[in-house]
C-alpha positions as CSV (number, residue, x, y, z in Angstrom):
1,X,-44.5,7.6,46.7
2,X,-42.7,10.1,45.0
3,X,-39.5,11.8,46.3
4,X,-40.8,14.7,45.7
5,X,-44.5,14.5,47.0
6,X,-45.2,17.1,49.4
7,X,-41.3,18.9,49.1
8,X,-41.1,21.5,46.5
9,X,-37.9,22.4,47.9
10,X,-35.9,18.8,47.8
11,X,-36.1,19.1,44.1
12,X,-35.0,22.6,44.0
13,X,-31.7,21.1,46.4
14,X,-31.2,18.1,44.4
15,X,-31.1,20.1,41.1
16,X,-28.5,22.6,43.1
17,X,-26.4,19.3,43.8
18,X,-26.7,17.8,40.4
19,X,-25.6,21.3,39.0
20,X,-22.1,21.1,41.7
21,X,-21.1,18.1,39.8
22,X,-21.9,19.5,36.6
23,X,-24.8,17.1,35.7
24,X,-27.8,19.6,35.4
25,X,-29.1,18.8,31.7
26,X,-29.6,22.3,29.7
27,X,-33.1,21.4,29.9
28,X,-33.2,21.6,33.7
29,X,-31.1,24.5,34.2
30,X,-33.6,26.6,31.3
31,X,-36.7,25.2,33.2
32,X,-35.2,26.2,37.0
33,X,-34.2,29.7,35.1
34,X,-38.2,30.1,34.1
35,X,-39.6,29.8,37.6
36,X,-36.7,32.1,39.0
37,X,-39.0,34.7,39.6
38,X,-41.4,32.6,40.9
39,X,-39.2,31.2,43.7
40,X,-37.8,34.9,44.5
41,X,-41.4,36.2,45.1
42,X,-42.2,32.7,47.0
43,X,-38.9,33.4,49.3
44,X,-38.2,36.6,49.3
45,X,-35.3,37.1,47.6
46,X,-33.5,38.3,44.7
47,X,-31.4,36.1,43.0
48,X,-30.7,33.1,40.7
49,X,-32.3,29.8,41.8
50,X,-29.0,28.6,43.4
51,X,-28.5,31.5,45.3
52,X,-32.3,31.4,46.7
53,X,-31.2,27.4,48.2
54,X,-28.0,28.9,49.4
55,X,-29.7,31.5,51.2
56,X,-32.7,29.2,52.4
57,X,-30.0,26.5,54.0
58,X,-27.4,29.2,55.1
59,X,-24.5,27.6,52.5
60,X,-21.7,29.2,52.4
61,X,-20.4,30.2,49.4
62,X,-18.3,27.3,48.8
63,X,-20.3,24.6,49.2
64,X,-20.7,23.8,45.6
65,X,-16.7,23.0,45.4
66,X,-17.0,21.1,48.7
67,X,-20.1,18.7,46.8
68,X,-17.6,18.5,43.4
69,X,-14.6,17.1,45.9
70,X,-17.2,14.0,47.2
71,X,-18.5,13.9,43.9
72,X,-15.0,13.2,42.4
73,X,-14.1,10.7,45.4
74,X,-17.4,9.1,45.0
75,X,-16.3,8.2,41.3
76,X,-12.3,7.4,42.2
77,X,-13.8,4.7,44.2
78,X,-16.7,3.5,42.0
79,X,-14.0,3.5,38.8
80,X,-11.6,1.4,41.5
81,X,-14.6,-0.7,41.9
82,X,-15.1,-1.4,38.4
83,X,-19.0,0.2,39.3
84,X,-20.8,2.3,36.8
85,X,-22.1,5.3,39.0
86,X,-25.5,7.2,38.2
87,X,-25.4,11.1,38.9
88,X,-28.8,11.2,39.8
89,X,-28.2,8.4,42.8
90,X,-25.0,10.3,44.2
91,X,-27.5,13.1,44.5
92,X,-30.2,11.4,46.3
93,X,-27.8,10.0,48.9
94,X,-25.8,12.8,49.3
95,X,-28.8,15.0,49.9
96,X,-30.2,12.8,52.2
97,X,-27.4,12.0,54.3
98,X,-26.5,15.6,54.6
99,X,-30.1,17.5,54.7
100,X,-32.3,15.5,56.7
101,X,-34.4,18.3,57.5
102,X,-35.3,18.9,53.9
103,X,-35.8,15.3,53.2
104,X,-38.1,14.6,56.2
């Protein structure tokens, strides 16, 4: 099954985590930038795409600088491990352990 099956919106979080620690691809940031106005009509909002997941899980304003600090731990200790780390796994784990009610 598909992590995404079912849960339009886990994508829409994961792609706001990957874009915290600065891994979004160009690609992904111009393809969440199309369906912005899709997702404002869909919840009711005016805004960019990262402000609509703000919004729909009451994040403060910071929280993107709060997922960059466990992003930069989570590589001090891989890179003290001698471990290769992939973006998209951080993201995965981080949004799972953190949003349960998203991922569910």
């Amino acid at each position: 099954m598909d992590r995404y099956d079912g849960k339009p919106f886990l994508r829409l979080l994961d792609s706001y985590v990957l874009d915290a620690i600065g891994q979004l691809t160009d690609e992904q940031r111009e393809g969440l930038a199309v369906v912005e106005p899709k997702l404002n009509a869909l919840y009711n909002s005016q805004g960019s795409w990262q402000e609509i997941v703000r919004t729909q899980m009451d994040l403060p304003p910071s929280f993107p600088d709060r997922i960059r600090k466990v992003w930069e731990g989570f590589l001090g200790a891989a890179k003290a491990q001698g471990l290769s780390v992939d973006p998209h796994e951080f993201v995965e784990r981080f949004v799972d352990e953190n949003f349960l009610e998203v991922r569910s």
